[in-house]
Structure formats: C-alpha cells, structure tokens
N, C-alpha and C positions, 0 to 999 in steps of 0.2 A: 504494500500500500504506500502511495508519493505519502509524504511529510505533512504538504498539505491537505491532503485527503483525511490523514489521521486525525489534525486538529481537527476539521471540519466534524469528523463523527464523534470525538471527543467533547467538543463544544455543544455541540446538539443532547448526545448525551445528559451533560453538566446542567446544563437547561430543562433537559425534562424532568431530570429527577429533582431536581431542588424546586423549581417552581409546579410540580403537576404532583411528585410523589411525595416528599416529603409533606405536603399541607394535611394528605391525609391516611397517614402513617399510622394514627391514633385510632381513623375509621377501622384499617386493613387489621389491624390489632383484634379492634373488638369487634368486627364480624366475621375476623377469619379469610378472608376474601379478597381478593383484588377486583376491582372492578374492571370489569369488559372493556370501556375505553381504553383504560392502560395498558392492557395486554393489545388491542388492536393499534394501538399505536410503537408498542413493541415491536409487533411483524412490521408495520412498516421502515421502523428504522433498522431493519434488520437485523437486529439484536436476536432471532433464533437462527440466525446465520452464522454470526460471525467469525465462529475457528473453524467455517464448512468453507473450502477451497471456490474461487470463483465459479470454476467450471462445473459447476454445483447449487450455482445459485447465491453462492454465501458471502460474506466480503472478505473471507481470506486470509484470515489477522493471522503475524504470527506470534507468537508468544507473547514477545515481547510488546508486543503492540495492545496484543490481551490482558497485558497484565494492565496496561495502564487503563483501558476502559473498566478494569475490574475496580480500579480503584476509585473510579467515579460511580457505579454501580453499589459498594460499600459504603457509602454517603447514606444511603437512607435501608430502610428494612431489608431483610435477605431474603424475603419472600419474594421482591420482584425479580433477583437473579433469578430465584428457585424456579420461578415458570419456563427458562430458554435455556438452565444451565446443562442440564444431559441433552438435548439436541444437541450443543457445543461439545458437550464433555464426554464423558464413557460413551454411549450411545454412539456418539456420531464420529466418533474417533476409532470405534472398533469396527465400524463400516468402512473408515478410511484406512484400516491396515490390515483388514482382514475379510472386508465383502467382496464379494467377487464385483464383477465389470456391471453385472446384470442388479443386486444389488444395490450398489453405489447409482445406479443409473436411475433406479427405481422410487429409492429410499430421501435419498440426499439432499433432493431440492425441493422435496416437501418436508424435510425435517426444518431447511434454510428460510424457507416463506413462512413456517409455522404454521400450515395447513397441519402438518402431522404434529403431535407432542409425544414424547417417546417415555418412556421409564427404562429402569434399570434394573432387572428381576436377580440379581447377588443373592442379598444377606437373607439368612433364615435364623430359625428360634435360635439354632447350633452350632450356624455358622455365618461369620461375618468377615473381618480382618483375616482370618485363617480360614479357610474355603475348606477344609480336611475334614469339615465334620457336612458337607450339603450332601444333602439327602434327597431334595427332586432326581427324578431319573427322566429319560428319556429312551427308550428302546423302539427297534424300527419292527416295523408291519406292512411288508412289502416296499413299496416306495417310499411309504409316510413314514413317522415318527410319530409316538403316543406317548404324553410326558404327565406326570405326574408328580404332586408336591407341593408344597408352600413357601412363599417368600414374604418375609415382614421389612417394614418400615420402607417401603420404597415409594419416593419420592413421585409425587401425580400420578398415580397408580389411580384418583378417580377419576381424572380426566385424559388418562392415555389414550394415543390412538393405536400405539402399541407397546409392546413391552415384547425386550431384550431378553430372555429365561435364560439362563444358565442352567445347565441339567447334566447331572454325569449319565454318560454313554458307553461308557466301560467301569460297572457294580465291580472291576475286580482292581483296579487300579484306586491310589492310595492318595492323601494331600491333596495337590493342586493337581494331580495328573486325570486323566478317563473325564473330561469337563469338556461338553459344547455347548453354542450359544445358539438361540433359537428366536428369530422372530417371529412372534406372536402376538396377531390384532384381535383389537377389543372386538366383542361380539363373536372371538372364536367359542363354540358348543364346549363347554365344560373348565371355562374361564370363568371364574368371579373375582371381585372386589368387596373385601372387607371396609367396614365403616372408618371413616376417618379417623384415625389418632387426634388425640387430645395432648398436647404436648406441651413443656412446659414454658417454651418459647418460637419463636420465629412462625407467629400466626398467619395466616394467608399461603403458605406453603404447605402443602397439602401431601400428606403420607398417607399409605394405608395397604394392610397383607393384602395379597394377590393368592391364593387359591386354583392350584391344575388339577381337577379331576378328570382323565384320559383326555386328556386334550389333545386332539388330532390336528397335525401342519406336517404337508405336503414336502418334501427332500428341499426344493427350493426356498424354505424356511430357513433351514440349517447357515448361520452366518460362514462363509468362505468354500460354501457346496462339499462336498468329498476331501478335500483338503482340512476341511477345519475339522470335521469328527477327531474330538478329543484334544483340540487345539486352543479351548475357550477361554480358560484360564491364561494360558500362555501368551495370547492375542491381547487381551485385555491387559494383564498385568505391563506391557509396552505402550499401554494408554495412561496408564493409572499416573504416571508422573507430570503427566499436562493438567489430570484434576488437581493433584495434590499444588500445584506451581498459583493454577485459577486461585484455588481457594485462601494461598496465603498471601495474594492480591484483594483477595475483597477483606480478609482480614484486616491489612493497611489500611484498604477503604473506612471500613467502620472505625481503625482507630483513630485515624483524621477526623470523622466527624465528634468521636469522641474527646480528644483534644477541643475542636472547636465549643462545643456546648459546656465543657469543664473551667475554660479560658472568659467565653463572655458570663457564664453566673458568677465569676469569680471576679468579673470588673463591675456588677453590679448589684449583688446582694450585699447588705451592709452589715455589720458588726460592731458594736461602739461609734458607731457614727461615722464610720470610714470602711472601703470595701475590703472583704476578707480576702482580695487579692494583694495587700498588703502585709497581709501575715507572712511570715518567713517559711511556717509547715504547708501551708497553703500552697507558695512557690514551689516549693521542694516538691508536694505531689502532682505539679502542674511540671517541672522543669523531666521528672523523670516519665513522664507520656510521654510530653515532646519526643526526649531523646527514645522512646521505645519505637516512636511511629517512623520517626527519621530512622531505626537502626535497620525496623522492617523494610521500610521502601528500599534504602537499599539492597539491601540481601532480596527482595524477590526480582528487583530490575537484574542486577548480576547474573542470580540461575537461570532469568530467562533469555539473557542473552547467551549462557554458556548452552542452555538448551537447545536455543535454532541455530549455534554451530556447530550443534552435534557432539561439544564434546564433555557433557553430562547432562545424562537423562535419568540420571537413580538420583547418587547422594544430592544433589545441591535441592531438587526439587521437595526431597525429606526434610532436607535443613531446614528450607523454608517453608515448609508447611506444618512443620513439628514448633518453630521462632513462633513465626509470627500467629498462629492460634492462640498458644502461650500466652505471646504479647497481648493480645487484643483482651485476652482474660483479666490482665493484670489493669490496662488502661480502663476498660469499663469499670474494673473493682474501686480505682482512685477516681472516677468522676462522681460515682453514688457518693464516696468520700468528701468529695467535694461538696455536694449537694448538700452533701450532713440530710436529716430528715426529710428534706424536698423527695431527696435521692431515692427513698423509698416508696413513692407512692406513683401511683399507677398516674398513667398520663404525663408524668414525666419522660421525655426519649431515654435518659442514660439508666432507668427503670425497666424501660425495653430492651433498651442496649443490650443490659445487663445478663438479660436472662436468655437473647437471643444469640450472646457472643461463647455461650457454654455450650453448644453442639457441633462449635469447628475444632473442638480437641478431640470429638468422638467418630464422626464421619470421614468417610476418605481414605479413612485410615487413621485408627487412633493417633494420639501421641508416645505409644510406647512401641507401637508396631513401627513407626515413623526411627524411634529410637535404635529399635532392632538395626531394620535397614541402615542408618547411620552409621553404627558402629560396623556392621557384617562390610561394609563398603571399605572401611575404615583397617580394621584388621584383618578382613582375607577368610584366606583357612582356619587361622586360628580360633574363628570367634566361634568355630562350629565345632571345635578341640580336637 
C-alpha cells in the first residue's frame, strides 16, 4: 500500500471511530450489540478486508501497516475489531496458506466485502492452547466427510456464515498431529449454535459453542483438498503468529486510549482545591503508562517489520503479544487508580476498559503458552531436556 494511501485509511479510520464509535460505546456495552450502521459502514471501508490480498478483494495491509490500523481500532471497545477480526485473522489466513486455488477463489472476496462472517471452530471444553486433548472427529463416507463434536467460546459463532471446524481425521495420531480443517456453512443439517455467553467483558462481541451432530460436507469442504487431511493444525499454527502480532496492536490501541482518559481526569478533577495531577503518586502512575504504551508500540512496530521480512514469524510475535497484553492489564489497573472511586463505577470507559482488557492475556494464546514458545525459541533443544 503507497504511504499515502495508508494515511488516507488510517485517517478515515481515526475518524470513525472516535466521532461515530466511541459516543456510543456505553450503548454497545449495555445492549451487547453493535448497531447495523457501524458494521455497514465497516464493509464499506473495508475493514473485513484488510490482511485479505488485493486480488481478493481486500486492501492488502501488510503487517506492519496492520498493526498501525490496529492501533487506531484499540481507541475505542474490542467489540468492533471482534466483528472483521477472523475474516483478517485465522480464518482468512488459513485460506491464504492452505486453500486450495478453488477455495481462495470462492471464499476470499466475500470474506473481504463482508458479505461472509467466518468463525473459528478450535477450542473445546479440553482443549484450547494445546489442541492434544480435541475430540470433534471427522471420518469420511465415500466422498463426504461426517464430523462430529463441540466447540466452545468461538467468536460470532451467532452470526456466522461459516465456521472453520477443526476435526481430527486420524483417532490414532497424538497432540497437534491427525487435525483437518473443515469449512462448514451455517444452515448445514446437524449444525447448531448454543446461546450466547454472558461474559465478563468486551460486550457487543459475540461468543457462543457450536454443536456437530453428523454433520455432512462434501470432500471440497476439507481446507487445502487431499493435501490438507491431517495438515490443520500444522497450517494454522503458520497463521497463529499474524493473530498473536494483530492482537498486541490493538492492545497499544487501548492502552493509548487509556493513557488518554487517565491524563485528562487527572488535569481536571480537583483535590484540595488544585488538580490531582499535581500530586507527585498521581505523576508517577501516569509517567509509568506512558512509558508502558510507548514500550508497547515499539516492540509491536519492530516484530512486525521483522515479520514481513521474513525473518521472524515465532518468537518476536510471542514477545509481543505475551508484553503488550501484560501491559494493557497493568495501564487499565492504574487509570481505575487514577479514577480512585469514579474508576469503579459502570459508565465510566476505564471501568470498561478494565474488565474488557482481561481476555487478551487468555485468547490467542495465553500468556504462559506465549511464554512456552518464548523460551523453546530461546533455548532450543534444551528446553525440551
């Protein structure tokens, strides 16, 4: 993407969400919901496009360019990522290194106009982070495949047009191995959707189990045809470092805006008749944001430059998505701080913040699983003894 072009979607961006999303951030809260406008105005600025390659329909971005739209995106609630983020992320990434021609030709540029919404059918009761315990299967019947099993907390799973299954296809292979990936559309016979979770933050993003009882798709389901049987795991886990990079982008995002709302109550709430941004502990939990949000941006611009030149796509995307989760935890914990009792009460954003900034230590990949990988990158053979 030209330089200029970037500003251009950047600024458009910056614009909508601060004058259109943020006013009513407090609605999306309490009715759980984003409104229709927002999301049709989404596909238009094609923001369910935008890590999906031109020839695609999508605009292209590459990392590094993602990360900085991510960071304007993290300005206001995670619920509006959460409508476009798997068409960009796993979903549309496992299409692009592992769908076949026919596929990607099919799939792609209606995941990029957001005609399609996709989910991501992974994690179950057993298994999440470590895939060695998934239990959906999927075994063939002539041509077809019949899958069965359940998958929790997956993201738009009530408003999917389709859903990504992951299913082992070889019951006798162990861990991440005997794993294929299955596209499966809503209204396929013996698909359902469980009720939406109730969660303790990030309201308007919409979770909920998914349910295969002999759920029948045709051989051309199967992500990457003949090739991929038993490759799902392996496919995916070559995506997961582009979610892992997005997510400790919008992290910064939110802790900027955190910073921001921590900085202006602190130039005007008063205390002895003067603002309690003259207190010295006040400074001090404002000075160490700053530097948390400054440490984050850097380290996620870095990986993601090291990333589109190819030469790290494991540890650096770990680092920063293990940091800056972290971080964003510790900055929302000092703006309630700041707040003092404001900070507690519903209808306040860093109230939101608060409780919406605790599920990027758990998604994606934890932060200890993050850990794992850090060090195994780190030490080699040895960390495995």
């Amino acid at each position: 993407m030209e330089p200029s072009d970037l500003a251009d979607v950047l600024s458009a961006v910056r614009d909508f969400v601060r004058k259109e999303v943020v006013p009513i951030e407090e609605q999306i809260d309490a009715e759980d919901a984003i409104p229709e406008r927002v999301i049709a105005t989404c596909k238009e600025m094609g923001l369910y496009g935008f890590a999906i390659p031109e020839e695609y329909g999508g605009l292209g971005m590459t990392l590094t360019e993602e990360a900085q739209l991510a960071f304007e995106l993290g300005w206001t609630t995670p619920a509006l990522r959460s409508l476009f983020g798997t068409n960009n992320g796993i979903a549309g990434q496992v299409l692009l290194v592992g769908g076949t021609d026919e596929q990607k030709k099919s799939w792609l540029p209606r995941l990029a106009s957001g005609e399609v919404t996709a989910s991501f059918g992974l994690t179950e009761a057993d298994a999440g982070s470590d895939p060695s315990g998934l239990a959906t299967t999927a075994r063939r019947d002539g041509t077809d495949w019949v899958l069965n099993g359940a998958k929790r907390y997956i993201t738009n799973a009530p408003v999917a047009d389709v859903i990504m299954v992951f299913a082992r296809t070889n019951p006798g292979a162990s861990g991440n191995r005997g794993i294929s990936t299955f596209l499966v559309p809503a209204g396929t016979p013996g698909l359902s959707i469980g009720p939406k979770d109730h969660k303790m933050g990030q309201s308007g993003a919409w979770t909920a189990d998914v349910y295969l009882d002999d759920v029948r798709v045709p051989a051309e389901a199967l992500v990457g045809g003949e090739a991929g049987v038993d490759q799902g795991f392996q496919t995916a886990a070559k995506c997961l470092a582009h979610g892992r990079a997005h997510i400790a982008a919008l992290c910064v995002g939110m802790a900027g805006r955190l910073v921001h709302e921590s900085v202006e109550f602190a130039k005007t709430r008063e205390q002895g008749g003067r603002p309690i941004a003259s207190f010295q502990l006040i400074q001090g939990l404002i000075a160490d944001s700053v530097t948390d949000h400054l440490a984050g941006r850097a380290l996620v611009l870095d990986v993601a430059r090291a990333y589109d030149a190819g030469t790290d796509k494991v540890q650096g995307p770990s680092a920063a998505k293990y940091f800056a989760s972290e971080m964003v935890g510790r900055v929302a914990d000092r703006a309630v701080q700041v707040h003092g009792g404001a900070g507690y009460i519903r209808g306040v954003a860093v109230e939101r913040f608060y409780r919406d900034a605790r599920l990027f230590r758990i998604y994606e990949g934890t932060s200890q699983i993050q850990q794992v990988i850090i060090a195994r990158q780190a030490l080699g053979k040895a960390a495995r003894g």
